[in-house]
C-alpha positions in Angstrom: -5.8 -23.7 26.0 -5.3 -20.4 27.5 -3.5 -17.4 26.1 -2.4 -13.6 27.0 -2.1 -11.3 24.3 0.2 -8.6 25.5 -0.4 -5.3 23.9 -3.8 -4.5 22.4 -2.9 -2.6 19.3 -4.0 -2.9 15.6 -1.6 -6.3 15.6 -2.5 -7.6 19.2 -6.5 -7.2 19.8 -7.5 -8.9 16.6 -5.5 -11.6 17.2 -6.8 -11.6 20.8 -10.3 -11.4 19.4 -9.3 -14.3 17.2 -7.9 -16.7 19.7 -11.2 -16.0 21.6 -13.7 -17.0 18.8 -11.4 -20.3 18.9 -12.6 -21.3 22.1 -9.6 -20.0 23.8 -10.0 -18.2 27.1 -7.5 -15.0 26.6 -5.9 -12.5 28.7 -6.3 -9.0 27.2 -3.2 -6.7 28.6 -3.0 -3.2 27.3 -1.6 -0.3 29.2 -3.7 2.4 27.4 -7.0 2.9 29.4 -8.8 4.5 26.7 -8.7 1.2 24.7 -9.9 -0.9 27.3 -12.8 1.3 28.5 -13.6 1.2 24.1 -13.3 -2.5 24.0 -15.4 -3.0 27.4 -18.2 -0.5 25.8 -17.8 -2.8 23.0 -16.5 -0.3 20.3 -13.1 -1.2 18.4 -10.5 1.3 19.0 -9.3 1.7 15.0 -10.9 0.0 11.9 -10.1 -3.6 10.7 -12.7 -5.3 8.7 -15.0 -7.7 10.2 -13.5 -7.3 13.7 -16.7 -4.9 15.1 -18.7 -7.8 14.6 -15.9 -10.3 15.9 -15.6 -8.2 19.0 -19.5 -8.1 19.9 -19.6 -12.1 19.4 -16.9 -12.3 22.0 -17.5 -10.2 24.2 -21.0 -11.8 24.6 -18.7 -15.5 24.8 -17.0 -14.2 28.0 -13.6 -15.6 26.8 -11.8 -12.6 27.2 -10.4 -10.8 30.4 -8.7 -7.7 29.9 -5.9 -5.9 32.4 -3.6 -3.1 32.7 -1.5 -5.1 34.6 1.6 -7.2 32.8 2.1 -9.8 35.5 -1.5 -10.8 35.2 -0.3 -12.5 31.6 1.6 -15.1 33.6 -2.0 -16.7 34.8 -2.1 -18.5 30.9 -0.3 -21.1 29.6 0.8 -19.1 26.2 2.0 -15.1 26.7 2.2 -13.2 23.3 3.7 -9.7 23.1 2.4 -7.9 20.5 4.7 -4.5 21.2 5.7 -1.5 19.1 9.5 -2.3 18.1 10.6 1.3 17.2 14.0 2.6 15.8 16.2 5.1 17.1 17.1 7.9 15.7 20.6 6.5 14.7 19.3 3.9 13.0 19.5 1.8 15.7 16.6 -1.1 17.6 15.2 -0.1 20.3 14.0 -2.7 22.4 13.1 -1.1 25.5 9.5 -1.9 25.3 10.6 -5.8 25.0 12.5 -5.5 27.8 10.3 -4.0 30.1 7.7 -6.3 29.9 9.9 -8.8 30.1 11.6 -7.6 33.2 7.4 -7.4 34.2 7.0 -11.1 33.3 10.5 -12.3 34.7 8.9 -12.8 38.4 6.2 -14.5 37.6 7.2 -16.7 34.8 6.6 -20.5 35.3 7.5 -23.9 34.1 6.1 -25.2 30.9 4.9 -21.7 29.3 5.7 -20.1 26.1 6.7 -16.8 25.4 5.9 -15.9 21.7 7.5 -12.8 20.3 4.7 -11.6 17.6 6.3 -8.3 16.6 8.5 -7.1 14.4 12.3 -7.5 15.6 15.6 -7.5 14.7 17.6 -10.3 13.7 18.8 -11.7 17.0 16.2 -10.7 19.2 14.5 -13.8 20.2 17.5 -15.6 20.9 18.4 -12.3 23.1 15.3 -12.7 24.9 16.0 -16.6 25.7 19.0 -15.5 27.1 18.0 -12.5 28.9 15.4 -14.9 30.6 18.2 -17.6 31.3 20.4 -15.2 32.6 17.9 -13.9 35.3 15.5 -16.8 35.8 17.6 -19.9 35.5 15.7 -21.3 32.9 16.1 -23.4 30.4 15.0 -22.4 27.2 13.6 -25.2 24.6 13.3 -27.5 28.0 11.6 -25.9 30.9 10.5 -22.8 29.5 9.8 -22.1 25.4 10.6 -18.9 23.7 9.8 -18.5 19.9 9.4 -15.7 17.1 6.2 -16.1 15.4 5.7 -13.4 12.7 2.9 -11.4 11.8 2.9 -10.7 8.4 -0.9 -9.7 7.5 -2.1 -6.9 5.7 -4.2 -4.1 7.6 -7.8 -4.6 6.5 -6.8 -8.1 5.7 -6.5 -10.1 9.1 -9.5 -12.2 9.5 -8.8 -13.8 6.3 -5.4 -13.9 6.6 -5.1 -15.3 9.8 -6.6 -18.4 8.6 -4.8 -19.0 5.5 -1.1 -17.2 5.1 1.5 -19.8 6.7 2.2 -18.9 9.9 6.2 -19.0 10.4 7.6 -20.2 13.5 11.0 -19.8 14.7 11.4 -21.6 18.3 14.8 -21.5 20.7 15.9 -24.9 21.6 14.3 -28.5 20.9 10.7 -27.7 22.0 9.9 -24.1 21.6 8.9 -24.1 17.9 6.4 -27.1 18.7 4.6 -25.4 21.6 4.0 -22.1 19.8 2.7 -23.9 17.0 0.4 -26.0 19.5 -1.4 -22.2 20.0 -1.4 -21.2 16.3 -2.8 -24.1 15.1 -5.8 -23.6 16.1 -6.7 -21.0 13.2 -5.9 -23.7 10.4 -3.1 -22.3 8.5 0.3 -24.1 7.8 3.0 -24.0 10.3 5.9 -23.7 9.0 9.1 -24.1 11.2 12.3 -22.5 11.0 14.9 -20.7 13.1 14.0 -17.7 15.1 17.1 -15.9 13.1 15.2 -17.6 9.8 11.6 -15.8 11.5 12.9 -12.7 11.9 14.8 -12.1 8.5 11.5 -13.6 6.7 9.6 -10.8 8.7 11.5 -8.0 7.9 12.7 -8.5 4.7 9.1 -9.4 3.5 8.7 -5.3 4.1 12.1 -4.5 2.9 10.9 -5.9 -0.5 7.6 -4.1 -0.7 9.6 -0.8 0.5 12.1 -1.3 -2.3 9.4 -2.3 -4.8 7.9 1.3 -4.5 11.1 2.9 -4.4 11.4 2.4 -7.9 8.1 3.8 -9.7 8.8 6.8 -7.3 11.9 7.9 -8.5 10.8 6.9 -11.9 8.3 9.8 -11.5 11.3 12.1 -10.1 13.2 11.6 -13.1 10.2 11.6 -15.4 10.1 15.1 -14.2 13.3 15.5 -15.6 12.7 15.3 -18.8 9.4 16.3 -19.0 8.2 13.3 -19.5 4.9 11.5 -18.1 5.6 8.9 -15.7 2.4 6.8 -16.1 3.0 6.4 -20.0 6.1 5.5 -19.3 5.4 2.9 -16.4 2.5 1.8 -19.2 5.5 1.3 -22.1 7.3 -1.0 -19.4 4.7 -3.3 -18.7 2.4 -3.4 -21.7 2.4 -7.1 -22.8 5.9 -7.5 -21.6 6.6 -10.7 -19.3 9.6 -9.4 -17.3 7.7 -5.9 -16.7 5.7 -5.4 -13.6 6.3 -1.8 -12.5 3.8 0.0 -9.9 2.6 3.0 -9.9 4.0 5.6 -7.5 2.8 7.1 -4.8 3.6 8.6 -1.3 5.1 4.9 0.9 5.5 5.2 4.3 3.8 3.8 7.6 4.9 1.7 10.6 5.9 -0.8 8.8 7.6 0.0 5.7 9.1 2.9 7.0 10.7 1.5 9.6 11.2 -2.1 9.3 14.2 -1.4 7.1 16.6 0.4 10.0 16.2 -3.6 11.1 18.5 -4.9 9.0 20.6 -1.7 8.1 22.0 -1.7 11.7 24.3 -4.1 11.0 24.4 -4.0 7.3 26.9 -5.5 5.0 25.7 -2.8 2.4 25.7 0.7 5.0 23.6 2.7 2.7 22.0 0.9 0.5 18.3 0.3 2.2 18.9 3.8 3.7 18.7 5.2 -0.2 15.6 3.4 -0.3 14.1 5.1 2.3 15.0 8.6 0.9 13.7 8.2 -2.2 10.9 7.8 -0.4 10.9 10.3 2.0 12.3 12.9 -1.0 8.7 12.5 -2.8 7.0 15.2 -0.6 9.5 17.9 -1.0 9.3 16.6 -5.0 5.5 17.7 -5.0 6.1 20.8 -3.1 8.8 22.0 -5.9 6.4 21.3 -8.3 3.5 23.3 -7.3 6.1 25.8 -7.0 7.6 25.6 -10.3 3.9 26.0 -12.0 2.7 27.9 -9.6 4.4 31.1 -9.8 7.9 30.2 -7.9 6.0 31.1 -4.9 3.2 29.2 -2.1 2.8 31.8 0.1 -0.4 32.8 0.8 -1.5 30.7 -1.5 -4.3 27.7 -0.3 -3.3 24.2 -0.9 -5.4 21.4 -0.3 -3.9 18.2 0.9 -6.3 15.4 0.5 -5.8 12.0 2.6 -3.8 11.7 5.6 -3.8 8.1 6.7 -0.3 5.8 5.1 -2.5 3.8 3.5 -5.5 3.7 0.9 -9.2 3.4 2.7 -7.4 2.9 5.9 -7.6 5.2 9.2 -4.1 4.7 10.2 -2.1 7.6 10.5 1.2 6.4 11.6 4.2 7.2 9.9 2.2 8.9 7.1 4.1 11.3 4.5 1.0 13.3 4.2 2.0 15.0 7.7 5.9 15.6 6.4 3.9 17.1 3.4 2.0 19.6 5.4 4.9 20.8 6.9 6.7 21.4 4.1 3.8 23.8 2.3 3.5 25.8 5.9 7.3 26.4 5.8 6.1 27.9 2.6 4.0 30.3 3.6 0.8 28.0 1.9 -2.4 28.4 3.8 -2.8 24.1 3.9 -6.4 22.4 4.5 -6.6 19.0 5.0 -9.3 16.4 4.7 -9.4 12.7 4.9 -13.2 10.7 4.7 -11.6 8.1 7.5 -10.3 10.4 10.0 -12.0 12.4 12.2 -9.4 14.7 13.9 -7.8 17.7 12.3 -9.4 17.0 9.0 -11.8 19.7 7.4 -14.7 18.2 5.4 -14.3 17.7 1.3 -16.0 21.1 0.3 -14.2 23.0 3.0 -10.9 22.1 1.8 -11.5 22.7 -2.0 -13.4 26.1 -1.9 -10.7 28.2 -2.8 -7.8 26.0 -3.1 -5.4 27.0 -6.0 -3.8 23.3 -5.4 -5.1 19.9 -4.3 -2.8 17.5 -3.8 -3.9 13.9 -3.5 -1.4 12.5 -0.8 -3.4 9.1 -0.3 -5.0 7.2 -2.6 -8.5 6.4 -1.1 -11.1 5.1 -3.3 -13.2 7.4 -2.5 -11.0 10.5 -4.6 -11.9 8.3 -7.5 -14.6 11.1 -8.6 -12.6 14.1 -7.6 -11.7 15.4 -11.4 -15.7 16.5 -11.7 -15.6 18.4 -8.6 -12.9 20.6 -9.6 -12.5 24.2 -11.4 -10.5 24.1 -14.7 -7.8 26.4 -13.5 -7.1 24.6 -10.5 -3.6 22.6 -10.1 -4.8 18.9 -9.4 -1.3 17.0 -8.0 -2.1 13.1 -8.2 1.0 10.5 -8.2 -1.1 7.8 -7.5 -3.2 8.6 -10.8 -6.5 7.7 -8.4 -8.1 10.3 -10.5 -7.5 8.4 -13.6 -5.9 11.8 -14.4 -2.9 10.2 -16.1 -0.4 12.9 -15.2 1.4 13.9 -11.5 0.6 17.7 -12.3 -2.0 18.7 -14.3 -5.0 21.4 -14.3 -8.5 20.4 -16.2 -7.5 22.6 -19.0 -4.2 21.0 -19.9 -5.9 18.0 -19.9 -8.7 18.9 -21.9 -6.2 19.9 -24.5 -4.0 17.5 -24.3 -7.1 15.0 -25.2 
């Protein structure tokens, strides 16, 4: 088998590497230079565990070809678009980056190939995309041409293992799509299961819908903790101790592609307008939380004051910066008047090293849990304001100095 991988981001060039270490000769498209001239020198672009290695071993293989060019895709048998998927502003898909290469691949488009959607979309879209190509091209879907909606659902960090063992859903248009895209993902072992593309998409979506939710609640748990000035992880710790039906998290600043967005997915066409929405701003209310409480025990007043803001990535250990709260946090202290450092051990732009952003600092705020703020409480003066609401400190309190611990314990 042969297979183009359309889009070369965190989701596509794994999976391109992957289908290459299968034996499968792969088309690499990816309209961002910088990434192919990093993939060519043999450097990956952004950090996902094991896939260095992964890309040296096929690179040396010779099974994968890389382009700029979208209509080169139509020279395999299997074309996979791994595209960005974003939301308007009024909450609202926007599928122009669908479309386009679509409209790309429309020309050149042949009988007997598959067309796999592997991004995130909307309820509807894959049938949309059948019938787009119908409309234009004349063919028919399920028959002479196969169109399907194969999720990813893998965890950043995660994807060489989980590639091989999560079931791989599969939702084809018509009689024969749903077998032909799993004739490509069965080569990585996992169970194919096969469903609707409707069935595909919702599974998707509201797979990230439930984690988003899930943190919701131990985040404005810690809001109204605040309240009533009481501690939030002794609470969350009353609620699951040795209780069956418990299972609380703790909270934390939850945002990213994914979670952050993936929502506006279904609440475009909602039953419940509102409801997934006040999700998301719990959420997005948690910065503006920890800015009022450096404020309230720091004086009533950040300006001039320095703040440290430590990790800047979404997620814990991970050097994706997309969609992170840390950067809605910053704001927020400079429309204070704070003087705000930053630092984050996996990023290399526009983060000031460890020591550089503590000397000083009146604050530190950790805004992502990354293991390695584990040590942190050692490293700082007794009078200084440590803000941690993941607890990665082992602090046990959102807002705390080293003297109110101390006599607290």
């Amino acid at each position: 088998m042969n297979v183009a991988v359309v889009g070369l981001g965190r989701v596509g060039l794994p999976l391109a590497l992957s289908f290459a270490d299968r034996g499968l000769d792969v088309i690499g498209v990816e309209r961002e230079s910088a990434v192919l001239e990093q993939v060519a020198a043999g450097r990956m672009p952004y950090r996902e565990t094991g896939t260095q290695e992964l890309l040296e071993r096929v690179l040396e293989s010779g099974r994968l070809e890389t382009t700029r060019t979208v209509q080169d895709a139509a020279a395999a048998d299997h074309i996979v678009l791994t595209l960005g998927t974003p939301a308007h502003v009024h909450i609202e898909i926007d599928m122009s980056q669908i479309q386009q290469v679509v409209d790309d691949l429309l020309p050149v488009l042949r009988d007997g190939q598959s067309l796999i959607l592997r991004s995130t979309v909307a309820p509807g879209t894959t049938d949309w995309v059948a019938g787009y190509i119908e409309q234009r091209r004349g063919f028919r879907v399920g028959e002479d041409l196969f169109v399907a909606h194969v999720p990813e659902r893998i965890a950043e960090n995660h994807f060489l293992e989980e590639i091989a063992t999560l079931p791989c859903i599969v939702g084809g248009v018509g009689e024969g799509s749903g077998a032909k895209a799993a004739e490509l993902f069965e080569v990585f072992g996992a169970e194919v299961v096969q469903t609707t593309p409707v069935q595909a998409e919702l599974a998707k979506i509201w797979t990230n819908i439930l984690r988003y939710t899930q943190f919701a609640l131990p985040n404005l748990l810690m809001m109204e903790a605040e309240q009533y000035d009481a501690n939030v992880f002794e609470v969350i710790d009353l609620i699951n101790r040795d209780y069956p039906r418990g299972g609380i998290a703790n909270p934390g600043l939850t945002a990213g592609a994914c979670l952050r967005k993936d929502f506006t997915f279904s609440e475009e066409r909602s039953s419940a307008p509102g409801m997934l929405l006040a999700v998301s701003r719990v959420h997005e209310t948690v910065p503006l939380f920890l800015v009022k409480g450096l404020k309230s025990r720091l004086g009533g007043s950040l300006r001039d004051r320095k703040i440290a803001v430590l990790g800047l990535t979404f997620k814990r250990d991970s050097d994706d910066l997309r969609d992170s709260l840390s950067f809605k946090l910053v704001r927020l202290l400079e429309r204070e008047l704070a003087h705000v450092a930053r630092h984050d051990p996996h990023v290399s732009v526009g983060s000031d090293p460890l020591d550089t952003a503590l000397e000083g600092a009146e604050a530190v705020v950790v805004a992502t849990n990354h293991s390695g703020f584990e040590e942190l409480l050692g490293r700082l003066p007794d009078d200084v304001l440590l803000v941690d609401p993941w607890n990665v400190t082992g602090s046990g309190r959102v807002f705390s100095t080293v003297r109110e611990r101390a006599a607290v314990e």
